[in-house]
N, C-alpha and C positions, 0 to 999 in steps of 0.2 A: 504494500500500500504506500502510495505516494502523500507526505502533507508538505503545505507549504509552511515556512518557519513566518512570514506576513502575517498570515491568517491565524497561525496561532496565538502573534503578537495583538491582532485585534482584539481575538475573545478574552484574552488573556492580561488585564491592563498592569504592567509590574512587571512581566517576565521579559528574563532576557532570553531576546531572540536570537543574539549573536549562536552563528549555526553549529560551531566545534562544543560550545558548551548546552547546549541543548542537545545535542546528540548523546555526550557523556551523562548525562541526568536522564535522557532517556534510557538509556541502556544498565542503569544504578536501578530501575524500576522494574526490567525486563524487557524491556522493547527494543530489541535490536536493530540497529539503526545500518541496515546493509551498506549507503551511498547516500554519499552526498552531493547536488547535485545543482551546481550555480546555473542561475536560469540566463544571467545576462554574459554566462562562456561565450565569447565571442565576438562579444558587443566591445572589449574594453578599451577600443580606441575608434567606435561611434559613437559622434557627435550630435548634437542638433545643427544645424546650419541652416539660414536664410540668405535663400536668393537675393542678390542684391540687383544684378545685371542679368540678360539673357541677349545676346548677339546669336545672331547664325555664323555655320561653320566656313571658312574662305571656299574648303575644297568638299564640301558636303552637301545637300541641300536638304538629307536624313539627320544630321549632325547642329547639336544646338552649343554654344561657349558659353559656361555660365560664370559668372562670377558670385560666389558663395561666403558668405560671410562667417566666421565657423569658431567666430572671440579670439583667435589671435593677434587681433591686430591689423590686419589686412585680410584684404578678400582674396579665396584661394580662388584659382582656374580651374575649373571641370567640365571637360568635355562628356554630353550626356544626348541619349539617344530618343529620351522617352518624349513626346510632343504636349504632354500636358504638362512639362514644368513652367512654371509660369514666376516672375520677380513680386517679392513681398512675401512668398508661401514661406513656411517651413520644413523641412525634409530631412530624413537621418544621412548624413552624410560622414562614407567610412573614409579614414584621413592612409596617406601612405603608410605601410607597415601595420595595416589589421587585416588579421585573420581572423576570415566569418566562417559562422557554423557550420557554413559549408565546405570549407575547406580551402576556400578560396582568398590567396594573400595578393594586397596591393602596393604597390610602389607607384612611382613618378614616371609618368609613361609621355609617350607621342602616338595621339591619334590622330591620321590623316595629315602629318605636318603641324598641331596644334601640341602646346604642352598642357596634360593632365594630372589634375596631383589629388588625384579622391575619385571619391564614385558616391552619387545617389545612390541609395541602395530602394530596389524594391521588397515585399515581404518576404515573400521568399529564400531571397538572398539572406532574411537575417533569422532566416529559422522557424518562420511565422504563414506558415503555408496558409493558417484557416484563416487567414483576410485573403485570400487572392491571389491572382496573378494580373492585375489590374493597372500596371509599370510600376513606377517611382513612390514610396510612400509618404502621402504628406503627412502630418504629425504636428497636431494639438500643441502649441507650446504651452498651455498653463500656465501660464508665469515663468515661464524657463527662460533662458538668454542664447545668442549662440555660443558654443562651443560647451555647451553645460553635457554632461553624458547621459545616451539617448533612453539608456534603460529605464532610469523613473518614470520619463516619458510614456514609456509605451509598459509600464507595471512589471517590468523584469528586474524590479531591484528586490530580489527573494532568492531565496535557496530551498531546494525541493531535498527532503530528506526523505529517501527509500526505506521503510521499515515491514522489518519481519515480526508479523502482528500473530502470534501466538493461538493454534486452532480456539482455546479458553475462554479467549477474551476479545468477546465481537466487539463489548464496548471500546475498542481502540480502535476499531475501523470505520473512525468519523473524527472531524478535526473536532470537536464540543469531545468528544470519549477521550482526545488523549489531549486537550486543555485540560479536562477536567481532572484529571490524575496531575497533570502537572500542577493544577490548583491547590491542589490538596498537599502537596508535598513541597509547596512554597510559598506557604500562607504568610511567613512572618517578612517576605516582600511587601512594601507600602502599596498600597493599589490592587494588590491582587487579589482575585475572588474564584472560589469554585463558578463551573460556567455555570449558565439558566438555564435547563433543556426542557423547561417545563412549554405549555402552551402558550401562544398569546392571545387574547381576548381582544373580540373586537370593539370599537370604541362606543360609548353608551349610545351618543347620537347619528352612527351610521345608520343609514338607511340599509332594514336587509331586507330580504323577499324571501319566501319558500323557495326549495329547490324544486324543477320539476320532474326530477328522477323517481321513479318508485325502488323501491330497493326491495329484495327478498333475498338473505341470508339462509340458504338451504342445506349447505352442506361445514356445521359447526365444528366437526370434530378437524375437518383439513383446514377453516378459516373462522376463527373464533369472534374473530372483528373486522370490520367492516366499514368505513367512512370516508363519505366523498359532498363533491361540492360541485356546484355547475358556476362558470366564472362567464360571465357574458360581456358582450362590447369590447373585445379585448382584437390587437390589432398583433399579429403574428410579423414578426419581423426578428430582425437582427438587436441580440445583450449587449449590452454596454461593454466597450472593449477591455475594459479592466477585468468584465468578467469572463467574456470568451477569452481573454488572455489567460484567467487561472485557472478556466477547464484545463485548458492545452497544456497549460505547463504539468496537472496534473494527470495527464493522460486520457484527458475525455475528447472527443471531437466537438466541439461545439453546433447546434445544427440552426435552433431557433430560440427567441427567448421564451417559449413555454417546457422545451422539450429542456434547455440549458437549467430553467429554473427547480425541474423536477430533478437531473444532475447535480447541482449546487447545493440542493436538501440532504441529496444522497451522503456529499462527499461532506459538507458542515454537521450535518444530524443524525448518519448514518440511517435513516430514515428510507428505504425506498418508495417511489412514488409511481403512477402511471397516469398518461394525460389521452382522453377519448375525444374524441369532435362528437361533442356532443350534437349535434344536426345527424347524423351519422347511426346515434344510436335507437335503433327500431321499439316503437314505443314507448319513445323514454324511456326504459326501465332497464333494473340492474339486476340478474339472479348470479349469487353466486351459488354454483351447485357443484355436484362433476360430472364429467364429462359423459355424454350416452353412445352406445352401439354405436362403431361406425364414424363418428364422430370426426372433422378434419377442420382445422385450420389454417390458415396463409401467413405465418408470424409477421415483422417487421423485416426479418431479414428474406425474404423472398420466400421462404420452401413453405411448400406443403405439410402438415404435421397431420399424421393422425395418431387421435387424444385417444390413449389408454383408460377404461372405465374408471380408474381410481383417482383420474390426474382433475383436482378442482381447477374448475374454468370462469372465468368472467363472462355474464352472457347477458344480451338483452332479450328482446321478446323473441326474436328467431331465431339464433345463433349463438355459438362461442364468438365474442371479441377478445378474447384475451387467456393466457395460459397464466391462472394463479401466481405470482409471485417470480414468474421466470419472466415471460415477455409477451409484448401486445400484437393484436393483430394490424395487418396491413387496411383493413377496411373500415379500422375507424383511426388510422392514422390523422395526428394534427398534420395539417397542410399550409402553403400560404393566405390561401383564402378564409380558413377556419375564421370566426369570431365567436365561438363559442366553447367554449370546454369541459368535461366532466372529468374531475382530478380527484382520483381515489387514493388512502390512504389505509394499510389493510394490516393486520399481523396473520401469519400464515405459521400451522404447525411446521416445525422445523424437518420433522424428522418424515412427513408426509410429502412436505417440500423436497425434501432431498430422493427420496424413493423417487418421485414424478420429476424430477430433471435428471437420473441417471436412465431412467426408462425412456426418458425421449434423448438423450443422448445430449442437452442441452446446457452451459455455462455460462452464465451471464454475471452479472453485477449484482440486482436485485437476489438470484436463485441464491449464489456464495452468499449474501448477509443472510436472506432468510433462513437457509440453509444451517448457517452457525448458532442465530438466535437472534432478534431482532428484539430491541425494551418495548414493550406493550405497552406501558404506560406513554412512552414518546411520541407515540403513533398521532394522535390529535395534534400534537407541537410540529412538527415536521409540516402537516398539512397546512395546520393556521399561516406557518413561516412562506410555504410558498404561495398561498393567496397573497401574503406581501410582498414577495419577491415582484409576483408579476401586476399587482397594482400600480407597481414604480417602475415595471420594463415596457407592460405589455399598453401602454395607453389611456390608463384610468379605467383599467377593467372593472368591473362590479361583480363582486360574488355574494352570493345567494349563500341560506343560513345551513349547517350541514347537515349531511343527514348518516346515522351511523347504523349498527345493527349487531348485537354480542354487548363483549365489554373490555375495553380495555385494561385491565387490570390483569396484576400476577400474583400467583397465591403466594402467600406469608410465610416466607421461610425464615427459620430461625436455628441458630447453632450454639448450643456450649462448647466453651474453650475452659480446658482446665488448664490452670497457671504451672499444674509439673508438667504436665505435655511439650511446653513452650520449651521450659528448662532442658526436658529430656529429648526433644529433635530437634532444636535451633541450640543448643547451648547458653541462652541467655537469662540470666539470671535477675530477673525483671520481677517485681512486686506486680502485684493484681492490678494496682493503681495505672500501672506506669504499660503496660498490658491494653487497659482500657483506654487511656488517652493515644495508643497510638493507633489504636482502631477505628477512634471515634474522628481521629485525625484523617482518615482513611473516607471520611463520608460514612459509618456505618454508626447504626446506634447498638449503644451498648451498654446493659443493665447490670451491676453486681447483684452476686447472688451469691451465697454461704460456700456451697464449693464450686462454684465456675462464673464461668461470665455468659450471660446471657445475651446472641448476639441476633440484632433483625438485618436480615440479608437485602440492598436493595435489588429493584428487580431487573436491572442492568447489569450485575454482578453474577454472570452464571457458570465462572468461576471459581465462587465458595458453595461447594455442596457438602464437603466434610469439614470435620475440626481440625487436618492436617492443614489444610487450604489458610484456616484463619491463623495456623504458627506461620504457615509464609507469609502470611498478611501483616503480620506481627514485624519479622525481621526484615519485611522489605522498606517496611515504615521507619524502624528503628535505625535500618541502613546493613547491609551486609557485611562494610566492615567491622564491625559492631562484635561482628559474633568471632567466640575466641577461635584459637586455633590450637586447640589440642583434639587428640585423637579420642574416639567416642571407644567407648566399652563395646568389645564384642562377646554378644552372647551367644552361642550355639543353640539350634534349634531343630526341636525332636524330627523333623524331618531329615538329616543331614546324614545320621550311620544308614538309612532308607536308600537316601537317595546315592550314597556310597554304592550300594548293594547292587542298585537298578544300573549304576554304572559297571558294575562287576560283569553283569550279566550280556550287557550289552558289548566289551571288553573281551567278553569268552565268545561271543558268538563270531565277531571279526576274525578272529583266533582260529576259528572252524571254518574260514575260508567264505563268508560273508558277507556283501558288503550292506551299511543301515541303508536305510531306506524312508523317509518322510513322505507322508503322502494326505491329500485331503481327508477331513474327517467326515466330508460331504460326498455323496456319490448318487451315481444315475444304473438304475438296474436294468434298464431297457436294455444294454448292448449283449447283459449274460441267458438272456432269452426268458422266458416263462420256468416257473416254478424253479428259479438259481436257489431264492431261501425261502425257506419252507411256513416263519414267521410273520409275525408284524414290521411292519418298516414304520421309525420313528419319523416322523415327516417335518421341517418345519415350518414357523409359519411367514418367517420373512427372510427368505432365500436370499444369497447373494445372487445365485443363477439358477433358472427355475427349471434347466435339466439337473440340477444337482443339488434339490431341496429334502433328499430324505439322509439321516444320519448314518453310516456305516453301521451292521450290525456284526461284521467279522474285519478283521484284516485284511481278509484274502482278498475280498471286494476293491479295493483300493493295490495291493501289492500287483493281484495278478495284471492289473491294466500296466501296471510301471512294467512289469517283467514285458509282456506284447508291445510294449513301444521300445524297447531294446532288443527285442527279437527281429521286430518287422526292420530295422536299421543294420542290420546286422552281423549283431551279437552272435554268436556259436551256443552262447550260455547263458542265464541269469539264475543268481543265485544273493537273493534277498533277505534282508528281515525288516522288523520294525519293531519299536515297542511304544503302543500306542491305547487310546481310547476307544473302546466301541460301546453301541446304543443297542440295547435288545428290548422286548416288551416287557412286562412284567408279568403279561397275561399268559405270554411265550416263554418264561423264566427256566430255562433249562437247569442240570443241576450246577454244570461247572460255569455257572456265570449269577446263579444266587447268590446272596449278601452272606450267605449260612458257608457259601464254600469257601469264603475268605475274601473277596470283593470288599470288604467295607474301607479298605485303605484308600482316602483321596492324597492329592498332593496336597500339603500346607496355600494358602490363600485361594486355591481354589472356588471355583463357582458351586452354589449351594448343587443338590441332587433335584433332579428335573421327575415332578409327581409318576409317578406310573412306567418308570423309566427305569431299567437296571444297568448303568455303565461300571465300567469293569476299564483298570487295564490289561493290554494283553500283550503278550511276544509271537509275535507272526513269523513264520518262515515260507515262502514258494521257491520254489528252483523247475527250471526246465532247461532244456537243450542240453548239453557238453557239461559235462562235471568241470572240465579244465578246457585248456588250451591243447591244438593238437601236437602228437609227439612220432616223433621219427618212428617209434616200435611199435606203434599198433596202427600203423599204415596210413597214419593221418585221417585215423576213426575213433576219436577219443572213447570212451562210453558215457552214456546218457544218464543223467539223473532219476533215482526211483524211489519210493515209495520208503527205502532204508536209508537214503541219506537222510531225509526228513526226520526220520527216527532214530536214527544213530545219532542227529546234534542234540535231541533236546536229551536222550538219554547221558549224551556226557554233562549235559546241563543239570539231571536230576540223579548224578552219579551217587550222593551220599545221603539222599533220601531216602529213609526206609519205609517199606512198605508201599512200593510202588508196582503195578503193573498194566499190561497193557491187553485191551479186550476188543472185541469188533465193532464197528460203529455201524450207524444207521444216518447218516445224512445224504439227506435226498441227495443235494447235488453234488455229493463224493460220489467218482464211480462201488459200486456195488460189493465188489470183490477186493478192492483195493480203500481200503479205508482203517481204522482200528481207533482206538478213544484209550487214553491215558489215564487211570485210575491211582486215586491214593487215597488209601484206612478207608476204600469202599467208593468214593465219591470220586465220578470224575471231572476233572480239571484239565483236560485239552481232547485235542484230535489230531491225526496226521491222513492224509489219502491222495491221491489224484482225483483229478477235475474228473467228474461226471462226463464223457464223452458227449452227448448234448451240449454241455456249456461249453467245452472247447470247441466246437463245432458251431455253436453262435457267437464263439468270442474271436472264431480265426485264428486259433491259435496254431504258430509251426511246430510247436511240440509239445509231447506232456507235460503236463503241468502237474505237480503237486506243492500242497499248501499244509503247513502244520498251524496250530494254535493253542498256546496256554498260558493261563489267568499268570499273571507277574507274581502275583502272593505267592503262589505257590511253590514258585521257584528259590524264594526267600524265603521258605521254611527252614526251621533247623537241621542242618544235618546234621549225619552221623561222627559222631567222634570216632575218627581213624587211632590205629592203635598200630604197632611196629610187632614184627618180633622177627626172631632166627629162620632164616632158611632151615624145613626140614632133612637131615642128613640119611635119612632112610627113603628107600626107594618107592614111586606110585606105583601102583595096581589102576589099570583100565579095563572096563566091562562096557561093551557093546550089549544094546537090546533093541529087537526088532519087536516093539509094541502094538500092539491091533487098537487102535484109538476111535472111538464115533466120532462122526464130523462133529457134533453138536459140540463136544468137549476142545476148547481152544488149546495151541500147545500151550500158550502162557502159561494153562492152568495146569497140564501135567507137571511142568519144571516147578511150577511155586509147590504142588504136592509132594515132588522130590527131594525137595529141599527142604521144604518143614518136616517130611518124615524120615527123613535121611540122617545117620549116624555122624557122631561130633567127627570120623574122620572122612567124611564124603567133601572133598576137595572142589568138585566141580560137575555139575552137571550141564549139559548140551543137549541138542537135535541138531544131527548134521546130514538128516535126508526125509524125506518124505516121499512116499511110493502108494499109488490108487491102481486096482485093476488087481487080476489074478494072482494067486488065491483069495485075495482080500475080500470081503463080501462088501459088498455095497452097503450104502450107507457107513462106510467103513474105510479108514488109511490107517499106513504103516509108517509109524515115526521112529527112525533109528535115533534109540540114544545113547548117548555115551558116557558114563560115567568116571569119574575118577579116586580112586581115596587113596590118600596118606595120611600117617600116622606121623605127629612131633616126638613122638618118645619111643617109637621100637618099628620093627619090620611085619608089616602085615602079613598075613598067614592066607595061605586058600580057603581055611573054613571060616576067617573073619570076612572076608568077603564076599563069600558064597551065603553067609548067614545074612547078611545084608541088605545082599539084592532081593533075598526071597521074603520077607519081609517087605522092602520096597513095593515089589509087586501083589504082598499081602493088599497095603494100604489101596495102589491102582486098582485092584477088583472091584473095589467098592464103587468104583466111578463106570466100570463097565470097561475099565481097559487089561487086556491080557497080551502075554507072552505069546507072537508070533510062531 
């Protein structure tokens, strides 16, 4: 945002406006003050100068010699081309050795055989495009003399300072917002006063009339408030050059003075404003509503818009004139001929605002303040301010009495500041007393009370919404050097050995040949075909993009798309994780994602738990293609990723977990056969499988895909305490058995029964074959197992192991499995 340091010296009667220190006082406040930017760069060796003589040229008859009077003492020679200079005018005249804004340096020259020692400058020339290109410019002396410097003259004796105005604080994007802070923070200047941004009232014995507008406020919750005025007799023309001079300097184009005056509000009051011809507007009248079916408008900038149901509109009895708070339509454009006008002044929800100018794809001036927060109470002052604007530009306009609709007002916000809080985040060591007065210094009121301070928020201030906001408010007041410079106490916070851990885990997976992976928490299920999850999908209700409005309910959802965009580019292999948030129902509350199975851990400051919602974090893994890169010996065929890479990481993840195993799963969109679910003390807590051949098949995918998943708690359970001891010095025994196993009986389960019923010296037990088909009876396989026992303290014997196994396979009968 650009301000002028003038305009602040107007509002502002006391301050210094010298620009190096108004910069630094801004930036003591928090308003970074990006550039500073001298309006009259350029000018500093233009003059005023008057014609005194005008000859024609010997060898020209295009060519005029003037003689220019410019206070040195004599009149300088300048040969000039334009035909309306005429002797007696005044004109800005550049002297040898200035360089103009444009880049262009002058000396002592010869034109046509004549000597020239200057140049008329036309506007252009001095940087001033928005008068014309009209020649030579003459120039008002006001009392000036010649040779006086031309910047007063023409209102470029100011310095434009660039500031970076803080998303917080809209009330600094208006020159009254940031006089006013500077008011306040240089009261014991003689003269100086917080500004007035109140109304003004008009005078007892003006004559007013009714408006003839009808007004209907329809759509309250997008436009709360509502007011406008019809201004009649008023003559469309060109602002007064001081003020088209200070649009320009601050970045506005100047057009007319209705259209300048509604700018000029803008940029003084932060106020936006919009001006209708009123002739123009179809039965008089005003609805604001939104927008219907179909609905299209022609804005001011030429295009077509069509208006989304949600986006509030300015309309009269047929049509939208206007897009709420963003921009006006072309067909009730002010023109030169207008003499009448309807000038509304409106507060638009912000955050209504902002949805409706990213859906039309629209940034304006007006949408950014609305957009931020616009003071609802200001809204009447802005309007009264440019019915005076254009009373004194536009002719002796007459405005009609206003008509409004809502209310301007903002609800009563109020905050306690407790006097340790001050102490303990700003360091300073301040009485309640000395607390209150710098607050009150601040514009805010402020009541003691036994233990806090009691603070009323103004409603320009949208800014202060906690009590941390009023310790800033606190130290910016007191001043920041203020506060000491010693180091604050650190305290450690019970999330931190957590968050250690989560790092741990994430640390071992890289380790396994992984790389992280970050990915939206938002996603679109269209692309994985019908029936991908089996669930409820958490939906929200205001989407950043409305293919990607429902919450992730797994990882995979989000991973597998990262894996298929590195595939399709091509990668050989992707081999991912993440550890992240997912959204399940609660109506859908599986067991390994219940609050019962260890889910209740959020992270520290986190957002509360969303009604009916069960989020969990989880550790995701997908891999497809090439396990690696390819290698000279397996012929430049590396092998593919499967089903036990997924299960071999998280198994070295839950290496000292006890009581852990692994059982067959049932999710639909895991293929059938290739899937299993990860169990611990009964409950399970993840999954591993490949993609359901359908969803790879709707997702495109070049190769298999499998996905694991499991809750983070659980991996951060206790492990087992490892324990050391001596290499046994006596030798193993190995026993091979060809078992007859029902399919229904998983192996997990044979080896967890061999091992819970297996002797203190069973070393190890394995399946290293599985075999279906003759003699085997259906419904029936053969799992070869292999056993192992050593003894720490002596040499096992054939009948200690032959007692063993028969036993062993005591226990197996009972399950239906026998000796092959």
């Amino acid at each position: 945002m650009r301000v002028s340091c003038r305009w602040l010296a107007e509002l502002l009667p006391g301050l210094d406006a010298e620009p190096a220190a108004l910069a630094e006082r801004l930036t003591l406040l928090g308003l970074l003050v990006d550039e500073m930017i001298r309006a009259d760069r350029g000018l500093e060796s233009v003059v005023l100068g008057r014609v005194a003589a005008v000859a024609a040229h010997p060898a020209s008859d295009r060519l005029k010699v003037c003689h220019v009077d410019t206070g040195a003492g004599s009149a300088r020679q300048i040969v000039c081309g334009a035909p309306i200079v005429r002797e007696g005018a005044f004109y800005a005249v550049a002297l040898p050795g200035a360089r103009l804004p444009k880049g262009v340096e002058l000396g002592v020259s010869e034109i046509r055989g004549v000597r020239s020692e200057g140049m008329l400058c036309s506007a252009p020339e001095l940087g001033l495009e928005f008068l014309g290109d009209s020649g030579i410019l003459e120039v008002d002396p006001d009392g000036g003399r010649p040779g006086d410097p031309i910047a007063p003259r023409l209102a470029l004796d100011d310095t434009i300072l660039v500031l970076d105005v803080p998303a917080n604080r809209p009330d600094w994007e208006s020159h009254v917002g940031v006089a006013r802070e500077l008011g306040w923070f240089i009261e014991e200047v003689p003269g100086s006063r917080p500004v007035d941004a109140g109304p003004r009232q008009p005078d007892a014995d003006s004559e007013v009339t009714r408006c003839p507008v009808a007004l209907s406020l329809l759509d309250r919750e997008g436009c709360p408030y509502y007011s406008g005025v019809a201004i009649r007799d008023l003559r469309v023309g060109l602002s007064p050059l001081a003020v088209r001079q200070r649009l320009w300097l601050l970045g506005v184009r100047p057009i007319n003075n209705v259209v300048d005056a509604t700018n000029y509000v803008l940029l003084e009051r932060g106020t936006p404003l919009h001006a209708f011809d009123l002739e123009r507007l179809r039965g008089s009248e005003i609805r604001v509503r939104r927008a219907q079916p179909g609905e299209t408008l022609v804005t001011l900038d030429g295009k077509e818009r069509s208006l989304p149901a949600d986006v509030t509109v300015i309309a009269d009895r047929d049509r939208a004139v206007a897009i709420g708070g963003v921009m006006g339509g072309r067909e009730t454009e002010v023109e030169q001929e207008t003499t009448q006008v309807f000038l509304e002044a409106a507060f638009f929800d912000p955050a209504r605002l902002r949805r409706s100018a990213a859906r039309l794809g629209m940034r304006t001036e007006a949408s950014h303040r609305f957009g931020r927060g616009v003071d609802p109470v200001a809204v009447p002052g802005g309007l009264a301010r440019a019915v005076e604007l254009l009373s004194a530009w536009a002719g002796g306009a007459r405005a009609d009495s206003p008509i409004t609709a809502g209310a301007a007002i903002a609800p009563q916000r109020d905050l306690a500041l407790r006097p340790e809080r001050v102490r303990a985040l700003a360091g300073l060591d301040l009485s309640p007393e000395e607390m209150a007065e710098a607050l009150a210094g601040a514009g805010l009121d402020v009541a003691r009370e036994p233990a806090h301070l009691r603070v009323r928020v103004p409603p320009h201030r949208y800014d202060l919404a906690r009590e941390v906001d009023l310790v800033e408010e606190v130290a910016r007041r007191i001043g920041y050097g203020r506060v000491p410079a010693r180091p604050l106490p650190l305290q450690a916070r019970a999330g931190d050995a957590r968050r250690r851990s989560v790092a741990d885990v994430a640390r071992s997976l890289r380790a396994l040949g992984l790389d992280q992976a970050y990915t939206p928490t938002f996603f679109d299920p269209a692309p994985f075909g019908p029936g991908f999850y089996e669930g409820r999908l958490i939906e929200q209700s205001n989407p950043l993009a409305q293919n990607e409005r429902w919450l992730r309910p797994t990882l995979a959802a989000t991973l597998i798309l990262a894996v298929r965009h590195n595939l399709r580019r091509g990668a050989v292999g992707a081999a991912f994780f993440e550890i992240g948030h997912v959204f399940e129902s609660a109506l859908d509350a599986r067991p390994d994602v219940s609050p019962q199975a260890g889910n209740g851990w959020r992270e520290p400051g986190s957002l509360p738990a969303l009604p009916g919602v069960n989020e969990s974090v989880r550790v995701g893994i997908v891999l497809a293609g090439a396990r690696r890169a390819a290698h000279w010996s397996e012929g430049g065929r590396p092998p593919a990723a499967d089903l036990y890479d997924v299960k071999g990481r998280f198994e070295a993840l839950l290496g000292d977990i006890e009581d852990v195993s692994w059982e067959g799963g049932d999710r639909a969109w895991l293929h059938p056969g290739q899937q299993a679910q990860v169990v611990l003390g009964g409950v399970p807590i993840g999954f591993a499988g490949r993609l359901h051949p359908r969803v790879e098949r709707a997702l495109d995918l070049p190769a298999a895909t499998f996905v694991g998943e499991m809750t983070l708690e659980h991996l951060l359970s206790p492990k087992r305490a490892r324990t050391f001891g001596g290499v046994s010095p006596y030798p193993h025994v190995e026993r091979d058995l060809a078992l007859v196993v029902p399919d229904a009986v998983p192996a997990a389960r044979v080896l967890e029964t061999v091992r819970r019923a297996g002797p203190a010296d069973l070393e190890q037990a394995t399946i290293f074959d599985v075999y279906r088909g003759e003699p085997v009876p259906a419904g029936f396989r053969s799992l070869a197992l292999r056993l192992v026992f050593q003894s720490p303290a002596r040499t096992l014997t054939e009948d200690d192991v032959e007692l063993a196994t028969r036993r062993l396979l005591g226990v197996l009968a009972e399950s239906g499995i026998h000796l092959r």
